[in-house]
C-alpha positions in Angstrom: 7.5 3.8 -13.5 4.3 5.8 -13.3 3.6 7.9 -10.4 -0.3 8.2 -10.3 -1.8 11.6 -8.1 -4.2 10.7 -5.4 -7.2 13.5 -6.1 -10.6 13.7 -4.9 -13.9 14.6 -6.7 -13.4 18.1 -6.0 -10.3 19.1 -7.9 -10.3 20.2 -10.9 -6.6 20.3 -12.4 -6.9 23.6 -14.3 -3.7 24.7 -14.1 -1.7 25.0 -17.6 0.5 22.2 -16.1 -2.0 19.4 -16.4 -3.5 20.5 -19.4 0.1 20.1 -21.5 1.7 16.9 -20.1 0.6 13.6 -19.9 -0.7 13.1 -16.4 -1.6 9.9 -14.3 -4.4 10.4 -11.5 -6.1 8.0 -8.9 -9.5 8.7 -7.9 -11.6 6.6 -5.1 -15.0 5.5 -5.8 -15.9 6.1 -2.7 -14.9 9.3 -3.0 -16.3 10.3 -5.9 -19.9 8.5 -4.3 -19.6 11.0 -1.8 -19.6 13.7 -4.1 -22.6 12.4 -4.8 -22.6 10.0 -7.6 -23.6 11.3 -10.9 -22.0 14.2 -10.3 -18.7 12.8 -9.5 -18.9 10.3 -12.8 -19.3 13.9 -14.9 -16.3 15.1 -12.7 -14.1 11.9 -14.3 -15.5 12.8 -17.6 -14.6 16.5 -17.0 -11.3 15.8 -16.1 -10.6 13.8 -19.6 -11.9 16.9 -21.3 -9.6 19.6 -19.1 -6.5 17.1 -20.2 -6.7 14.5 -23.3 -3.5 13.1 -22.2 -4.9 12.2 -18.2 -4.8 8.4 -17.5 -7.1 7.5 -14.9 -7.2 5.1 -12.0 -10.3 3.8 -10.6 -9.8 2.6 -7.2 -12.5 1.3 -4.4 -11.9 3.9 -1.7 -13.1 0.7 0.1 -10.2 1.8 3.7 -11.7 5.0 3.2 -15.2 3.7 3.4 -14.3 1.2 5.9 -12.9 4.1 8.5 -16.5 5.2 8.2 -18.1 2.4 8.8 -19.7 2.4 5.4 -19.7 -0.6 3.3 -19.5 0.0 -0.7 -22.6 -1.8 -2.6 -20.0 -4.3 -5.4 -22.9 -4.3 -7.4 -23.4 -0.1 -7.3 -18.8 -0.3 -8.0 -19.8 -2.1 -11.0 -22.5 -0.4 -12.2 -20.3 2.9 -11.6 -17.4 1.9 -13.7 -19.8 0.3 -16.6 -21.1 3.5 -17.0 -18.0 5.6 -17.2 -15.2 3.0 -18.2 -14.9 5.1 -21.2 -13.1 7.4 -19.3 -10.6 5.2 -17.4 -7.9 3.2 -18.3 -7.6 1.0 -15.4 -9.6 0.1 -11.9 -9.0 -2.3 -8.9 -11.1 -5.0 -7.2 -13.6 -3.9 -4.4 -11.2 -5.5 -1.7 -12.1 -6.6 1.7 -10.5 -4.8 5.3 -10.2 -7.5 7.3 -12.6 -7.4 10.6 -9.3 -7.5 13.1 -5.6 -8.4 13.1 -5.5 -12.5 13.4 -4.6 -14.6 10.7 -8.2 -16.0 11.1 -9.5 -12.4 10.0 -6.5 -11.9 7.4 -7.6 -15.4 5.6 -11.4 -14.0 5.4 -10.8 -11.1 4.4 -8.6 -12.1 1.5 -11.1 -15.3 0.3 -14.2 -12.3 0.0 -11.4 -10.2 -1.8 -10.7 -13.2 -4.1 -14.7 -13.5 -4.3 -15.2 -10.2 -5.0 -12.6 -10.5 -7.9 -14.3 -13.1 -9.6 -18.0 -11.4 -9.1 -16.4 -8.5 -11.2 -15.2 -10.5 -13.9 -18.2 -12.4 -14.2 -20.1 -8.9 -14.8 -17.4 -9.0 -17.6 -15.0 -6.6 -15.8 -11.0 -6.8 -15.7 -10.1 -5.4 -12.4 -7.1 -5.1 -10.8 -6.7 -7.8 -8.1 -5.0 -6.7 -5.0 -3.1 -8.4 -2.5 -2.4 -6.6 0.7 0.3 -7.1 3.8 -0.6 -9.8 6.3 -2.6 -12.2 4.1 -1.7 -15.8 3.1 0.8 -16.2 0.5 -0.8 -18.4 -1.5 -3.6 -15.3 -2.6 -0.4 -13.5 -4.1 1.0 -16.8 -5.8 -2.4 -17.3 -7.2 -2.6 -13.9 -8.5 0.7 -13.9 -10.6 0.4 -17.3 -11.7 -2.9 -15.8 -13.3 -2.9 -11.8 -13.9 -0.1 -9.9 -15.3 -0.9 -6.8 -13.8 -1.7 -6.9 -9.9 -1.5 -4.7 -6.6 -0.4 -4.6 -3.3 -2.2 -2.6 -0.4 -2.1 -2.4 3.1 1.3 -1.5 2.9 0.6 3.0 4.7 1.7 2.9 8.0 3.5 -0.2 8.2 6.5 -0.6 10.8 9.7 -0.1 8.6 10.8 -3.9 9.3 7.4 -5.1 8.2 7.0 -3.5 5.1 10.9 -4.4 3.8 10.6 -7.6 5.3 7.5 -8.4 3.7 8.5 -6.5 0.1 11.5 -8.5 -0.1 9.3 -11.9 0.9 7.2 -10.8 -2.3 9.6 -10.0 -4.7 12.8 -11.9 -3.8 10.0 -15.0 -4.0 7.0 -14.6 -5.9 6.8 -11.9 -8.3 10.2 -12.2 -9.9 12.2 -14.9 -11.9 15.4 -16.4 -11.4 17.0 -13.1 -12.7 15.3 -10.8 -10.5 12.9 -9.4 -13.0 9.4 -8.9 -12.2 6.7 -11.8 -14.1 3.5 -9.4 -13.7 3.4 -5.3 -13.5 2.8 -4.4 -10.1 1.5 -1.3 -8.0 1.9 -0.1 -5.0 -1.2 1.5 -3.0 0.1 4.5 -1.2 3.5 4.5 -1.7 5.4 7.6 -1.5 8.6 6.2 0.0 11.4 7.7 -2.9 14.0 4.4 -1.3 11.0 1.8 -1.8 9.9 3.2 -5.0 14.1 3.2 -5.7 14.5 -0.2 -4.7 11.3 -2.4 -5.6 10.6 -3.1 -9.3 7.2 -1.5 -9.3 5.4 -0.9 -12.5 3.3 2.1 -11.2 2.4 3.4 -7.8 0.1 6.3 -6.2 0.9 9.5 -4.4 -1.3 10.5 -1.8 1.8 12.9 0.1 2.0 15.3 -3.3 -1.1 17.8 -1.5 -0.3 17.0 1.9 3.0 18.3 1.4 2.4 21.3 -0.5 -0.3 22.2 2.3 2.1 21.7 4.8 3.8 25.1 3.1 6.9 22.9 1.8 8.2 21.8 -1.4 10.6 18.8 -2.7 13.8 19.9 -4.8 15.9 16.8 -6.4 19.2 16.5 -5.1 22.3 18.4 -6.1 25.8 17.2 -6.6 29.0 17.9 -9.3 26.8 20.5 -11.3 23.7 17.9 -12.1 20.6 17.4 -10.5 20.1 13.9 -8.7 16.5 11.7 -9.4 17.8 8.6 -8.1 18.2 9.3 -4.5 15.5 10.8 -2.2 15.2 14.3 -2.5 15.1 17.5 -0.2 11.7 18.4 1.6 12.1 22.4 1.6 9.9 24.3 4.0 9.0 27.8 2.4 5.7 29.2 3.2 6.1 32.4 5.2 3.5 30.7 7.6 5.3 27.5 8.1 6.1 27.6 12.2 10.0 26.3 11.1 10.6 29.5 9.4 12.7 30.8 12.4 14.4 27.2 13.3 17.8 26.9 11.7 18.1 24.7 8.6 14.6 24.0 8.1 13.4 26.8 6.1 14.3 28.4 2.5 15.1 31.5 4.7 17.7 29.5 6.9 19.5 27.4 5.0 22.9 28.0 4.3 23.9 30.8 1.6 24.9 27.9 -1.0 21.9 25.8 0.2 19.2 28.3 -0.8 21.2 29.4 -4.2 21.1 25.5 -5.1 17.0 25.7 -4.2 16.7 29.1 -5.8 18.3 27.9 -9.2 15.7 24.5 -9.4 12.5 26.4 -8.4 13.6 29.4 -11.3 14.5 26.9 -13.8 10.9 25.2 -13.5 9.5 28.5 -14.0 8.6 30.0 -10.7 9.3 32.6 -8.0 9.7 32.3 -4.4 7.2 34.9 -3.8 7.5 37.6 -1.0 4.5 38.9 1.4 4.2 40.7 4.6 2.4 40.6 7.4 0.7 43.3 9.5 -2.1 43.7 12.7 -5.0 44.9 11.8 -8.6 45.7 13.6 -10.9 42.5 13.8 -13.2 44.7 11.3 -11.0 45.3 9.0 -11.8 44.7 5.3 -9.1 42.8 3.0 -7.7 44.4 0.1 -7.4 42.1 -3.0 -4.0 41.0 -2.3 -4.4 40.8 1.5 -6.0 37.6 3.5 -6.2 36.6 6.5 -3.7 34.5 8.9 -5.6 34.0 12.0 -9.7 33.0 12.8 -11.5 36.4 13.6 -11.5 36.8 17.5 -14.4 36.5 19.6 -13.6 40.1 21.0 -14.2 42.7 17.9 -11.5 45.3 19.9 -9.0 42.7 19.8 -6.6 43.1 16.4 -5.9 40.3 13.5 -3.4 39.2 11.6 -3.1 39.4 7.6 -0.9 38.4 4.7 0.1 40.9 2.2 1.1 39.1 -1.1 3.3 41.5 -2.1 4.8 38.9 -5.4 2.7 35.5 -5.7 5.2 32.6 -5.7 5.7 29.6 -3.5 5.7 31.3 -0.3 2.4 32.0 -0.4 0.7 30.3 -2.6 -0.1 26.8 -2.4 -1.5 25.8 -5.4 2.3 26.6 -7.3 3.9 24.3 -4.6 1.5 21.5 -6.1 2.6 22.4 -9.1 6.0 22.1 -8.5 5.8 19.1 -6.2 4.3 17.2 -9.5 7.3 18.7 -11.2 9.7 17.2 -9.1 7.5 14.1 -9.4 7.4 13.6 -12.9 11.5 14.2 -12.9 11.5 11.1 -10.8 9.3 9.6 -12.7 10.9 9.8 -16.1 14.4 8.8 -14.6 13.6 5.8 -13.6 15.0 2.9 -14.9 12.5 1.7 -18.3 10.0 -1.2 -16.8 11.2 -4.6 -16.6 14.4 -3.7 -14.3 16.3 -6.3 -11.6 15.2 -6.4 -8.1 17.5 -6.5 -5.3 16.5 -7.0 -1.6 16.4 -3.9 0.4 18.3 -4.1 3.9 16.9 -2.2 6.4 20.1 -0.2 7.8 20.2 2.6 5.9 17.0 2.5 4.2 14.8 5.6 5.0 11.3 4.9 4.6 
């Protein structure tokens, strides 16, 4: 499976960890327009140059845009990847949101996707079609009767007994043979479900959690059981930024898990190469000036008596700084990644008891 990493036109991917490995990223059009065109095409090209070995996915940004209330030009999307399809190895239709939630609406949406397929390849494009949750089956039978590479959308935020119900209606029905093995190569928009990505024969997906989490001060660590580390089951999310609010709460921290808990964490986080990190934190006058390994926790006050927070990085590691958490959420990522099961492999309907989404 690949595992492709949601990124926007402003990151760069400097780290030594994305310049040595062979890395898969997804970048929205719309995105990258908003960074104000040109500009974000060099940004793709950039990117190539940081890392030889980055693979990257072109998609619409068109929920994005949509949420905006901005429509994306099909004919600007194709101009756009013409002129930089150099640097990408694969992008997806311009698909359609539809304008409500009535099968009426669904069917629309789905024809001006289809349309909007066939505009594309008349330009003398191969895009990726996509089919997304709600819309008539027929779209999806018509796509892997004719593609061998497709993907489904719509599927973020989706009631857990939708999204099974529907995977399994896909899969079980359409996309794979008698045997259970996929026809076409699929991938799934958005999905960072570990059990669905577990369960579901899908040739690729896309992360978008991988920065969220990592924000969020937290980390994942595979699981741990009879001296080996686990990749086929969903992993631990680990809390350990000294400013996540759980810090105090037992059992959802680094700093209050059990003694054998946080040895088991400690050991994966020093055998990738990093540190936990330690820092401290004092009060300080509003007017105070940082030192270079000080910064602040909390907005300066409206009242210049009233006193202010501030780190002290006393060891730079995970705790406190968030750009080694992404790191090491990628880490754990690619793990997952490279223990999958090799691509074609038999699909088996999920049941919903037990299955945390």
């Amino acid at each position: 499976m690949r595992i492709y990493f949601v990124t926007d036109a402003g990151w760069r991917g400097q780290s030594s960890i994305y310049k040595d490995r062979e890395f898969f990223l997804l970048w929205s059009y719309f995105s990258v327009k908003q960074a104000g065109g040109k500009r974000g095409g060099e940004l793709l090209r950039n990117q190539i140059e940081t890392n030889s070995k980055t693979k990257l996915f072109l998609d619409s940004g068109a929920f994005s845009a949509w949420t905006q209330g901005i429509e994306i030009n099909i004919q600007e999307y194709i101009d756009f990847i013409k002129e930089y399809q150099d640097t990408l190895e694969l992008y997806a239709n311009l698909d359609i949101i539809p304008k409500g939630n009535s099968v009426k609406d669904k069917r629309e949406a789905a024809q001006k996707t289809l349309e909007n397929q066939y505009i594309m390849e008349q330009a003398g494009l191969s895009p990726l079609p996509v089919f997304h949750v709600g819309e008539p089956i027929e779209y999806l039978e018509h796509y892997v009767k004719n593609y061998d590479y497709i993907a489904l959308g719509g599927m973020v935020g989706k009631p857990k007994n939708v999204l099974v119900s529907w995977l399994n209606n896909c899969f079980g029905n359409y996309i794979c043979d008698d045997k259970g093995l996929p026809k076409v190569k699929i991938h799934g928009f958005g999905l960072t479900s570990f059990p669905l990505m577990l369960n579901y024969p899908f040739y690729s997906v896309d992360n978008t959690e991988w920065v969220k989490v990592s924000r969020m001060g937290a980390i994942y660590v595979p699981r741990y059981r009879n001296g080996k580390w686990i990749y086929n089951e969903k992993p631990w999310r680990i809390n350990v930024s000294n400013r996540n609010p759980s810090r105090k709460e037992a059992g959802k921290h680094i700093d209050t898990l059990s003694p054998r808990q946080r040895e088991i964490i400690l050991d994966y986080i020093h055998i990738k190469g990093y540190k936990l990190g330690k820092s401290s934190f004092k009060k300080v006058p509003s007017d105070y000036e940082l030192l270079e390994n000080e910064r602040w926790v909390e907005r300066k006050p409206k009242n210049t008596t009233d006193y202010r927070l501030v780190e002290v990085i006393e060891e730079e590691g995970l705790c406190n700084q968030y750009q080694l958490r992404d790191e090491m959420y990628t880490i754990c990522l690619k793990d997952f990644e490279q223990s999958m099961p090799e691509w074609p492999w038999p699909f088996k309907p999920a049941k919903l008891r037990g299955l945390s989404i």
